[in-house]
ZAZARO-305240 format. One record per residue (C-alpha): residue number from 0; residue in one letter; chain; x, y, z. Coordinates in pm, 1 decimal, m for minus. Layout:
+-----+------+-----+----------+----------+----------+
: seq : type : mol :     east :    north :       up :
+-----+------+-----+----------+----------+----------+
: NUM :    a :   A :        X :        Y :        Z :
...
+-----+------+-----+----------+----------+----------+
***
This chain:
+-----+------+-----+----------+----------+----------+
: seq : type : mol :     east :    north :       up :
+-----+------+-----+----------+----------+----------+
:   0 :    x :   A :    136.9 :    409.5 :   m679.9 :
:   1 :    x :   A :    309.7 :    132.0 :   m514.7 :
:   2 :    x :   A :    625.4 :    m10.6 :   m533.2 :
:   3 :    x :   A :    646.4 :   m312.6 :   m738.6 :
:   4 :    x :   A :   1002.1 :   m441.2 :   m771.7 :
:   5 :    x :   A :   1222.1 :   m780.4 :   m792.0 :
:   6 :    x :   A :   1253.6 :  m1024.9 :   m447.6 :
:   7 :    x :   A :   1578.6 :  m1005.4 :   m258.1 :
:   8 :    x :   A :   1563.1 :  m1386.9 :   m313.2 :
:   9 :    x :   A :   1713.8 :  m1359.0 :   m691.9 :
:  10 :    x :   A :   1820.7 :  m1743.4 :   m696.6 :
:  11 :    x :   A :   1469.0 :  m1830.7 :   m708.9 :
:  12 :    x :   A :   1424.5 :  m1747.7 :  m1087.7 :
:  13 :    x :   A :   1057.2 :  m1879.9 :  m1048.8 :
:  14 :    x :   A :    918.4 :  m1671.2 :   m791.6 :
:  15 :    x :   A :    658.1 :  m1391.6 :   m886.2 :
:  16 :    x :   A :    890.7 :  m1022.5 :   m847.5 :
:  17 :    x :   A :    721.9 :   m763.5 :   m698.7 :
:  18 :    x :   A :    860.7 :   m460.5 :   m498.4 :
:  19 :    x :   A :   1011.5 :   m624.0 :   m189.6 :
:  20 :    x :   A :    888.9 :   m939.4 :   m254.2 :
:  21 :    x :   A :   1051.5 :  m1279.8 :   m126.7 :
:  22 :    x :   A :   1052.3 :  m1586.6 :   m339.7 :
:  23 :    x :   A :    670.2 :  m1730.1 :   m293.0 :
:  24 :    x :   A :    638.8 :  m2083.6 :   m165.0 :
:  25 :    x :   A :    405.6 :  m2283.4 :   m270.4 :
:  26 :    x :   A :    103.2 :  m2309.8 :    m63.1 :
:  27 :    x :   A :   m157.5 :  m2568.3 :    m76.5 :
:  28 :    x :   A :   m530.6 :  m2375.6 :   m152.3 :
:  29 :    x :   A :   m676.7 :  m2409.9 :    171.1 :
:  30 :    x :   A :   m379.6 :  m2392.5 :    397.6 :
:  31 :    x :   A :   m338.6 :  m2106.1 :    616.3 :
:  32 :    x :   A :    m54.9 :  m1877.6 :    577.5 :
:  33 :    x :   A :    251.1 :  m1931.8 :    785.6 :
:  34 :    x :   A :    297.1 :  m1593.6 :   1004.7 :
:  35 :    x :   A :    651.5 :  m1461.0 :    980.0 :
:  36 :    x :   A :    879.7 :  m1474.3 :   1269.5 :
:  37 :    x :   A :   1009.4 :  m1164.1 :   1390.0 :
:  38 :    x :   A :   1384.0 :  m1034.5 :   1313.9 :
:  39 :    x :   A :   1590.3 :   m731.0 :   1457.5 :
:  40 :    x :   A :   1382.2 :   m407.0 :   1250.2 :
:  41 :    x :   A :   1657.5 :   m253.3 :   1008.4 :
:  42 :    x :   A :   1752.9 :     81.6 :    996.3 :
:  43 :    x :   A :   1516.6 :    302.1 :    792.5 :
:  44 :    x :   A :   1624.8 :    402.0 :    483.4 :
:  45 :    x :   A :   1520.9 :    743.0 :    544.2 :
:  46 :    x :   A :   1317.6 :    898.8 :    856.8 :
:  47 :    x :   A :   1158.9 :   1255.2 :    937.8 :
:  48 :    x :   A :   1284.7 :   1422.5 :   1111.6 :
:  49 :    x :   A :    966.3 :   1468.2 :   1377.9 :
:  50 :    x :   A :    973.5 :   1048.8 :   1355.6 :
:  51 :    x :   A :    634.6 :   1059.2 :   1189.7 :
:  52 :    x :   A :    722.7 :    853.5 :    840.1 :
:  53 :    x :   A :    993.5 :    572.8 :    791.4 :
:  54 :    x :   A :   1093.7 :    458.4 :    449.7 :
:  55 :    x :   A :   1235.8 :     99.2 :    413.4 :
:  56 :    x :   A :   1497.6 :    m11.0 :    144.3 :
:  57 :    x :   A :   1505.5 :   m414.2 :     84.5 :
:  58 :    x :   A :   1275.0 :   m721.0 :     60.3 :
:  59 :    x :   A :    896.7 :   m611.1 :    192.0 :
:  60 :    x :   A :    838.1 :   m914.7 :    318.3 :
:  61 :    x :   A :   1155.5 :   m982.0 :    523.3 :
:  62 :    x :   A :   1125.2 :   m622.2 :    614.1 :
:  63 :    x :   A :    784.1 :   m673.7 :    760.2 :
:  64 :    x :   A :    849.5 :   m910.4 :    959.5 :
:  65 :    x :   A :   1056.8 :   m728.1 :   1135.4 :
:  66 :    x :   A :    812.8 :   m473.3 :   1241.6 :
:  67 :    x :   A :    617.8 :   m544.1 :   1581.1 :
:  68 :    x :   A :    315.2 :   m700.9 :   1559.3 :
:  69 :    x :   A :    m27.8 :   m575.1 :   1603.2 :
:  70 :    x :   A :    129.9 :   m183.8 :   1570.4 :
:  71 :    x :   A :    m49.4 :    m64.2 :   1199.5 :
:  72 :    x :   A :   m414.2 :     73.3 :   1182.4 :
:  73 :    x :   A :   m464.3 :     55.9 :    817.7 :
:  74 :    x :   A :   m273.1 :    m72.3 :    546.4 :
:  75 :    x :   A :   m282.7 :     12.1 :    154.8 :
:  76 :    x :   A :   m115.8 :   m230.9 :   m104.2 :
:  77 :    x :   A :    m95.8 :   m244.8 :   m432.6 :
:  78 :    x :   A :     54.8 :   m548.8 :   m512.4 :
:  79 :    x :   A :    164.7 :   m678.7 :   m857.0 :
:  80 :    x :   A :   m107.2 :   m700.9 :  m1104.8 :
:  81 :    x :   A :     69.6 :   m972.4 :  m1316.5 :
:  82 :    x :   A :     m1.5 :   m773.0 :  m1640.4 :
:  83 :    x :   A :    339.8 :   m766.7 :  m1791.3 :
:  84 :    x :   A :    271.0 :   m985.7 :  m2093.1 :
:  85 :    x :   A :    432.4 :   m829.8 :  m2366.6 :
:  86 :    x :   A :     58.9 :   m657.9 :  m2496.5 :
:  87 :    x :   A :     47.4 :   m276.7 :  m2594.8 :
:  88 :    x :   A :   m156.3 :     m1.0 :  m2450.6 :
:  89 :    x :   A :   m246.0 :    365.5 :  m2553.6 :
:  90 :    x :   A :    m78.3 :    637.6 :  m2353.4 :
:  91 :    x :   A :    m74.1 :    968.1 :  m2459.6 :
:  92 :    x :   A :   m225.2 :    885.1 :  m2822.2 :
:  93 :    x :   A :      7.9 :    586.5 :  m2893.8 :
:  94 :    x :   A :     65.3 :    198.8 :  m2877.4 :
:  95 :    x :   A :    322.0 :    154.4 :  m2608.4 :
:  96 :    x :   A :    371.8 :   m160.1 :  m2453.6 :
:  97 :    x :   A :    231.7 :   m276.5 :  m2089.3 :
:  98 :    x :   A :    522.7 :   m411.4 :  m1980.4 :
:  99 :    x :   A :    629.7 :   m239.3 :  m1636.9 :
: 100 :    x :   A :    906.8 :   m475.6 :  m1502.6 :
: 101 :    x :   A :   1016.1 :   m889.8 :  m1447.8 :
: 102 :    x :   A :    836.1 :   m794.6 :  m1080.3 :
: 103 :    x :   A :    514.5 :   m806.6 :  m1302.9 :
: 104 :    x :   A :    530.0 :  m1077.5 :  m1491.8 :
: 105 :    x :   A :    343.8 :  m1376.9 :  m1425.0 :
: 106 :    x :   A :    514.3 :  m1689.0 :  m1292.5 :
: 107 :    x :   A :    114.2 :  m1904.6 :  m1315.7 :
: 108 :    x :   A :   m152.9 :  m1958.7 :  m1095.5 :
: 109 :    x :   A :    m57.7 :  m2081.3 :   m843.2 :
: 110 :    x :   A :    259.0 :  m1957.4 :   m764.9 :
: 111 :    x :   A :     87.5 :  m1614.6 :   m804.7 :
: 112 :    x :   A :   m132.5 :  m1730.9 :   m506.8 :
: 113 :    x :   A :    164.5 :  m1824.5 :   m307.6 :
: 114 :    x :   A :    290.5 :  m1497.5 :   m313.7 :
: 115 :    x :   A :    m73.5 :  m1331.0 :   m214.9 :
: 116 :    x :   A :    m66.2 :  m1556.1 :     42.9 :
: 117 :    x :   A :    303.7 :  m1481.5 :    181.8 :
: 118 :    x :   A :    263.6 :  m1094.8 :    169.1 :
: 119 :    x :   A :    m73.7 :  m1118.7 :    326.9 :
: 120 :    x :   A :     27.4 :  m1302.5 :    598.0 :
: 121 :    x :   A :    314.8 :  m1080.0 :    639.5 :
: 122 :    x :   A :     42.9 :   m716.3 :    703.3 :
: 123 :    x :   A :   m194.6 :   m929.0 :    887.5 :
: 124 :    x :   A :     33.4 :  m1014.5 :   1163.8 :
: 125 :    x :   A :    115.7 :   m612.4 :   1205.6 :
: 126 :    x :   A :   m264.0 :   m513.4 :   1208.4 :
: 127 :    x :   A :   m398.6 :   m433.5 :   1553.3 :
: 128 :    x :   A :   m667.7 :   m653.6 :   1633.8 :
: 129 :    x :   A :   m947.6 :   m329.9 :   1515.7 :
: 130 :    x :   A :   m732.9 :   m256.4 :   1216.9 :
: 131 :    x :   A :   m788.7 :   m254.2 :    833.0 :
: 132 :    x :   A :   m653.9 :   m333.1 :    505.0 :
: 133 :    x :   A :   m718.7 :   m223.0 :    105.5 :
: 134 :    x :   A :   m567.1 :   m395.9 :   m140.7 :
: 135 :    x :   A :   m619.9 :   m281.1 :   m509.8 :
: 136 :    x :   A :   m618.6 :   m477.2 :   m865.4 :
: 137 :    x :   A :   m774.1 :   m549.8 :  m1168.6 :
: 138 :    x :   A :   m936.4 :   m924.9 :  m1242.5 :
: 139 :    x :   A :   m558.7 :  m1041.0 :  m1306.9 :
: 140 :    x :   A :   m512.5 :  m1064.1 :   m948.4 :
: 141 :    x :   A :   m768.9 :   m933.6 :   m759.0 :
: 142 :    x :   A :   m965.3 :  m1280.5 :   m693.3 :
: 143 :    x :   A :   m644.9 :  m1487.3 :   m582.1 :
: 144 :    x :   A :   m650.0 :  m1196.9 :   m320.3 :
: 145 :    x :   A :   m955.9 :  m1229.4 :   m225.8 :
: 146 :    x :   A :   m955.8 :  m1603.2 :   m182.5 :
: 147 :    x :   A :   m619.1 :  m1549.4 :     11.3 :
: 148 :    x :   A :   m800.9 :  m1345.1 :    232.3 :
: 149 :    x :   A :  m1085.0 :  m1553.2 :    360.7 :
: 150 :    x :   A :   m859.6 :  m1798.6 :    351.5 :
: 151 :    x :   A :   m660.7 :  m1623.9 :    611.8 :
: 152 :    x :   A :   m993.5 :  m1561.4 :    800.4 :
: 153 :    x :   A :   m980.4 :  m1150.2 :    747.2 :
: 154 :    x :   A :  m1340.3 :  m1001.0 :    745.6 :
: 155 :    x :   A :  m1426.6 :   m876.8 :    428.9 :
: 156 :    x :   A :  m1605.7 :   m486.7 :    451.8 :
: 157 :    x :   A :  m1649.5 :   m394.7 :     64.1 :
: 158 :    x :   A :  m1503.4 :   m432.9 :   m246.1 :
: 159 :    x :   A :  m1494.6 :   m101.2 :   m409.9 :
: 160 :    x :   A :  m1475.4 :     18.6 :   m767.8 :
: 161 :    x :   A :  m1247.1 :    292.7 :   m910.0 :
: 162 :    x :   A :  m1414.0 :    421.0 :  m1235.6 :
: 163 :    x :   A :  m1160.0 :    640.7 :  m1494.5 :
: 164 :    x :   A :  m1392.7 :    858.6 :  m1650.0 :
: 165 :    x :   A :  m1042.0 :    885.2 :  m1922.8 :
: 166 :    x :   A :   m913.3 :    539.4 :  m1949.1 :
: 167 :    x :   A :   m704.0 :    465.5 :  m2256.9 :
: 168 :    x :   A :   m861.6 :    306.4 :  m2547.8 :
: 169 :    x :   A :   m861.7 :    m48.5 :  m2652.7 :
: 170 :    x :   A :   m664.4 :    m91.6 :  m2925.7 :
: 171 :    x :   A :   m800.0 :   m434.6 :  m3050.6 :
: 172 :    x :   A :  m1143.3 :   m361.6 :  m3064.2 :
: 173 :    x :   A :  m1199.4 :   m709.3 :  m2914.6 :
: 174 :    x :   A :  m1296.1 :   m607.2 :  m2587.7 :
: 175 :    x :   A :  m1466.4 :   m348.5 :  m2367.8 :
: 176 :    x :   A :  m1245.1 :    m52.8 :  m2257.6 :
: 177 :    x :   A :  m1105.7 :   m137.9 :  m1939.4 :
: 178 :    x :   A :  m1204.5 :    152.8 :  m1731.3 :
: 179 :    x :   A :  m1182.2 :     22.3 :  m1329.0 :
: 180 :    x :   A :   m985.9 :   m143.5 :  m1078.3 :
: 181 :    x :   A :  m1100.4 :   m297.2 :   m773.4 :
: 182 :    x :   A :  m1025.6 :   m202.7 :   m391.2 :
: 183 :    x :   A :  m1070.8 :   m463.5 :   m184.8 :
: 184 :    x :   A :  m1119.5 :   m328.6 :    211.7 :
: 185 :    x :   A :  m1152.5 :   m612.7 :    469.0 :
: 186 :    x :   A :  m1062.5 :   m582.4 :    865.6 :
: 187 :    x :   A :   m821.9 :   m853.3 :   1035.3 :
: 188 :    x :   A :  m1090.2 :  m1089.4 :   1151.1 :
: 189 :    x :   A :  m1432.5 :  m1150.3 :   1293.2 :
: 190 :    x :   A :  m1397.8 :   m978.9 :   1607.8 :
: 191 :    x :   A :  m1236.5 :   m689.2 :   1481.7 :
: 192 :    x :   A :  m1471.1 :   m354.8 :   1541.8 :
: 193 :    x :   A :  m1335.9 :   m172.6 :   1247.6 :
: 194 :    x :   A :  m1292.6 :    201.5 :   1254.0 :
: 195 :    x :   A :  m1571.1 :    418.2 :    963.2 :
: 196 :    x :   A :  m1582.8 :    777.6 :    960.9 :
: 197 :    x :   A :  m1951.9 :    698.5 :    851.2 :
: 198 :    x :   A :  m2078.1 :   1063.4 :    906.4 :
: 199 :    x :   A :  m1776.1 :   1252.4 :    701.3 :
: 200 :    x :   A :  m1823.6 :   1018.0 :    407.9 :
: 201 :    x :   A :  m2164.7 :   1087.9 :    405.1 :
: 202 :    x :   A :  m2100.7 :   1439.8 :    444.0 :
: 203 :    x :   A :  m1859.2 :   1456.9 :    130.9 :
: 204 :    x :   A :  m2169.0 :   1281.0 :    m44.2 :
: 205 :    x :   A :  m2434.2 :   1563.0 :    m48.8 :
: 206 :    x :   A :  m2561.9 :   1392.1 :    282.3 :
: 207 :    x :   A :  m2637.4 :   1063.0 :    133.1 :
: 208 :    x :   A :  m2466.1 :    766.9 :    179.1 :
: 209 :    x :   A :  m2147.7 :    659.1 :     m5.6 :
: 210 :    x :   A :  m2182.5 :    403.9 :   m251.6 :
: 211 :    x :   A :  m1930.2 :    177.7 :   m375.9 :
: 212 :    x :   A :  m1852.2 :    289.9 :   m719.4 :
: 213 :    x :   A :  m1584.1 :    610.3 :   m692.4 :
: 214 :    x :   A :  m1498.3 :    815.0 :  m1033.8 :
: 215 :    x :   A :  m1184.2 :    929.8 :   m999.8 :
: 216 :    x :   A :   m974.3 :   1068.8 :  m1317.6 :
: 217 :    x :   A :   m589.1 :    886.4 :  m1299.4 :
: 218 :    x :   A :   m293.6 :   1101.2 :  m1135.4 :
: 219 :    x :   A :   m239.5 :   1449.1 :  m1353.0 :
: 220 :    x :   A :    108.6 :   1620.8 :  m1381.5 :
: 221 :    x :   A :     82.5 :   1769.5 :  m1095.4 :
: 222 :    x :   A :    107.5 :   1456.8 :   m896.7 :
: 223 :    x :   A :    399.0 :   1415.6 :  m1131.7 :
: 224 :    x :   A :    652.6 :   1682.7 :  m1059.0 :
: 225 :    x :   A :    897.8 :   1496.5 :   m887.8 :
: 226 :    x :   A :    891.4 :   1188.2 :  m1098.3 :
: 227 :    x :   A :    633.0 :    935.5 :  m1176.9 :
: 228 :    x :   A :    524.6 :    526.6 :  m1130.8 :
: 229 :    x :   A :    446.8 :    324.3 :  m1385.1 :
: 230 :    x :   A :    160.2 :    233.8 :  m1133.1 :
: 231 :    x :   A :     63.3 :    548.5 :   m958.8 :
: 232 :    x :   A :   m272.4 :    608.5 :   m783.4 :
: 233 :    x :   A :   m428.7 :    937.8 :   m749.2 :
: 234 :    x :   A :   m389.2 :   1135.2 :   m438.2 :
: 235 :    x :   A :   m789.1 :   1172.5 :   m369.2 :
: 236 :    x :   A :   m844.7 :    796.3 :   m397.3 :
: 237 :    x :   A :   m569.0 :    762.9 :   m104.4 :
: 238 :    x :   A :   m706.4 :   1046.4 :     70.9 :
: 239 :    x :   A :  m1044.7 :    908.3 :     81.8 :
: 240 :    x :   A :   m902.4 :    541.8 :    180.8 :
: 241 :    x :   A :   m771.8 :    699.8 :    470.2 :
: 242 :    x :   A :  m1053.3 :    962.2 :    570.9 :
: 243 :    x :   A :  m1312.7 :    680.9 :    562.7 :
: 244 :    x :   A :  m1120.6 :    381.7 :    777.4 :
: 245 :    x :   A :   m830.7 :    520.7 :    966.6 :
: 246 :    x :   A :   m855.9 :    688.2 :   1329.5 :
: 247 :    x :   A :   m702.4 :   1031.2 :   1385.9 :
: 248 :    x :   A :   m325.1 :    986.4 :   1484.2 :
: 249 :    x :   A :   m291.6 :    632.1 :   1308.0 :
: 250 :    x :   A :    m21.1 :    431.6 :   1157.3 :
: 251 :    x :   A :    m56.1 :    394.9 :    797.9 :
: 252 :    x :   A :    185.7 :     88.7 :    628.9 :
: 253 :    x :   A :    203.7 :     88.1 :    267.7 :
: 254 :    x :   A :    452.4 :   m252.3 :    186.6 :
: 255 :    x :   A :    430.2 :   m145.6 :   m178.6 :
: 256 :    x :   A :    566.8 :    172.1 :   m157.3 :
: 257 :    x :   A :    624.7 :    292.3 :   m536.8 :
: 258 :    x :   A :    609.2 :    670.3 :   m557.5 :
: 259 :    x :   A :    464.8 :    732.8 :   m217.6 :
: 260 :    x :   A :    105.7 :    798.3 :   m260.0 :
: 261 :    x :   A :      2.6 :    660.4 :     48.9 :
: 262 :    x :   A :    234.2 :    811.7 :    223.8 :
: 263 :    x :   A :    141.7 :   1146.1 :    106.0 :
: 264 :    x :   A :   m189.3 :   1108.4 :    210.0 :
: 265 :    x :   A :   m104.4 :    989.3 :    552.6 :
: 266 :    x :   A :     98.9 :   1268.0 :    658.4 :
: 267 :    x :   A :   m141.7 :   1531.3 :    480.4 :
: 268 :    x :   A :   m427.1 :   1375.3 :    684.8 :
: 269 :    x :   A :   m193.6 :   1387.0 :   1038.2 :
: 270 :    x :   A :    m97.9 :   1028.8 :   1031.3 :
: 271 :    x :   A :    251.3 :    843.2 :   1092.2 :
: 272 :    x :   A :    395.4 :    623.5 :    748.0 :
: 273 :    x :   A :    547.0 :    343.4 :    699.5 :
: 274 :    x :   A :    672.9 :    233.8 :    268.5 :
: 275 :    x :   A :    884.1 :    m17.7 :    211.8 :
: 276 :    x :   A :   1079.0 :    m43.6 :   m175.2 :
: 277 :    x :   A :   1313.7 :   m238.3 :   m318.9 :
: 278 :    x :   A :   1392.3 :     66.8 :   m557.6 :
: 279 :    x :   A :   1596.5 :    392.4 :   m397.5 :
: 280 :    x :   A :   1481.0 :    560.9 :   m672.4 :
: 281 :    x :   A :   1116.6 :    546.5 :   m586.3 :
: 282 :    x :   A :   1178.6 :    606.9 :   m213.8 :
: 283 :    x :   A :   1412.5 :    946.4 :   m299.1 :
: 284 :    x :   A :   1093.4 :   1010.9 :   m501.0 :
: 285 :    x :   A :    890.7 :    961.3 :   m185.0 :
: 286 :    x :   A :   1058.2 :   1143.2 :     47.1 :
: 287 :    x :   A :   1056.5 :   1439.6 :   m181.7 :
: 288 :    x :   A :    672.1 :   1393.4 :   m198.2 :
: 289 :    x :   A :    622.8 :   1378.8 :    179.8 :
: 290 :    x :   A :    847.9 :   1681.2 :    232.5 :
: 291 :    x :   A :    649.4 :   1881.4 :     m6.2 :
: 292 :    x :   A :    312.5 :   1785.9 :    103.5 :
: 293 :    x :   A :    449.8 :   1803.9 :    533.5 :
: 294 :    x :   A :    773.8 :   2013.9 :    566.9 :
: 295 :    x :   A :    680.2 :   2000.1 :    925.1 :
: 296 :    x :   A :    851.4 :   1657.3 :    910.8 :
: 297 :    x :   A :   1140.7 :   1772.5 :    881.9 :
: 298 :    x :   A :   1193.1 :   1943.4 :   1245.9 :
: 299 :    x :   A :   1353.0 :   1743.6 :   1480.2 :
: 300 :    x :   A :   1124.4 :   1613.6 :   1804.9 :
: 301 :    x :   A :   1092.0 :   1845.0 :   2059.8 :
: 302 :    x :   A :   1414.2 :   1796.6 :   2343.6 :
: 303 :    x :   A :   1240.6 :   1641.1 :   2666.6 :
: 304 :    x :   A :   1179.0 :   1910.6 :   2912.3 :
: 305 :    x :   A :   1533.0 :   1830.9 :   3140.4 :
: 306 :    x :   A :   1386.5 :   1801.6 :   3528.4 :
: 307 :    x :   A :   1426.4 :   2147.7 :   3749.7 :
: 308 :    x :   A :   1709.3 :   2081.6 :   4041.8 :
: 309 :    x :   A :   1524.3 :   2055.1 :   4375.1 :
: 310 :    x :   A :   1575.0 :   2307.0 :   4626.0 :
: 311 :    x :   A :   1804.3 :   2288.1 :   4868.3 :
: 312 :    x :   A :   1694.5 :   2438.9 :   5260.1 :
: 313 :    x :   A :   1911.0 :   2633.1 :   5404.5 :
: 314 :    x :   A :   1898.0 :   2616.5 :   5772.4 :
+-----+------+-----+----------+----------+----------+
***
């Protein structure tokens, strides 16, 4: 779903690569995150036409920084799972390898946690002090993100688990079929009073309350049509982010932006969208998504009503 491509900062050879990443400096465990100091905001790669969604080209991390603080209700990322390791998978009914890109590749521990730690940093500085963030992974990553989290004192909400009721086979018969990933959802801090549309979750659950296992099948072709991501999410796991934690009218940041799911949810659901990419082909992918999901985005903002001439008296 997201974005996941190689750091602006190329001459750091060692630094993990993920989509917009910077090079990842190392952090000691249990030293805060340095917050990023603001730059001039670059031109968006591409923007509706209403103003409602931006699209970013360059390094997400350099890129957020130069977006104003405390401005983003709820933000979705779906960082690098560090899975590239030259293994093979089952798509489609045969072996195929897992290797997505040198953005996913591990570069160890601990750099690994210096990059959770930079990026994090990075959306915590743009959440308003009630806003909220989900990050998804599998065990590869997912704990280095959750340690970079309390590290960085954000309040953790609930760790959710997507279930594939069709997840490819394992092919070694070694293991157990790895059939989840794991959403983490946590608000900026202590004092944050996070936003819950309690009652509509509850209401899409037969009146009980939602529990923290979701079955969801993977993206079909139909989320497809306009080209695809090696990491895609399914629209109704988005959709359901977003109905559950962010308030009508919101601004939704996704600094992974891959094919656009987020974004696609966001603007189907009334919200404004921010993705950032290091790849112009997955943004041209995006914007076709957005258009196709909102072609209301594409009008222009209304002209400001121009001011009526006063009258003149004529004595």
């Amino acid at each position: 779903m997201t974005a996941k491509s190689e750091p602006a900062a190329a001459a750091v050879a060692a630094a993990p690569r993920a989509a917009g990443s910077a090079a990842a400096r190392e952090l000691t465990p249990a030293a805060p995150a340095t917050r990023p100091t603001a730059t001039p905001a670059p031109e968006p790669f591409w923007r509706s036409g209403d103003g409602r969604a931006r699209l970013y080209h360059g390094d997400s991390i350099a890129i957020l920084a130069a977006l104003p603080a405390e401005s983003v209700d709820v933000i979705f990322a779906d960082p690098p799972y560090f899975l590239s390791n030259g293994g093979s998978t089952c798509r489609a009914g045969k072996r195929t390898s897992v290797d997505k890109g040198a953005w996913d590749r591990s570069q160890g521990v601990e750099q690994n946690h210096a990059f959770n730690h930079q990026w994090l940093a990075a959306c915590r500085r743009l959440l308003k002090p009630n806003g909220t963030i989900w990050v998804s992974g599998t065990s590869h990553v997912i704990y280095s993100v959750g340690y970079a989290m309390q590290q960085q004192q954000f309040k953790q909400l609930n760790e959710i688990v997507w279930e594939k009721p069709n997840p490819p086979p394992n092919l070694s018969c070694r293991y157990f079929t790895h059939s989840t990933e794991t959403l983490l959802w946590a608000a900026r801090d202590r004092k944050s009073r996070h936003h819950f549309a309690y009652d509509h979750m509850r209401e899409q659950n037969a009146g009980k309350q939602m529990k923290t296992v979701w079955r969801m099948t993977a993206p079909g072709n139909k989320e497809k049509t306009h080209g695809k991501h090696p990491t895609q999410k399914p629209l109704a796991l988005l959709e359901r982010v977003l109905q559950a934690s962010c308030p009508g009218g919101g601004v939704v940041l996704d600094p992974f932006n891959g094919s656009g799911t987020t974004g696609v949810a966001a603007v189907s659901l009334g919200h404004s969208y921010i993705g950032v990419d290091l790849e112009t082909e997955y943004l041209e992918l995006t914007r076709a998504r957005l258009l196709e999901a909102a072609p209301g985005l594409q009008a222009p903002p209304p002209a400001p009503e121009q001011a009526r001439p006063a009258l003149r008296v004529v004595s």
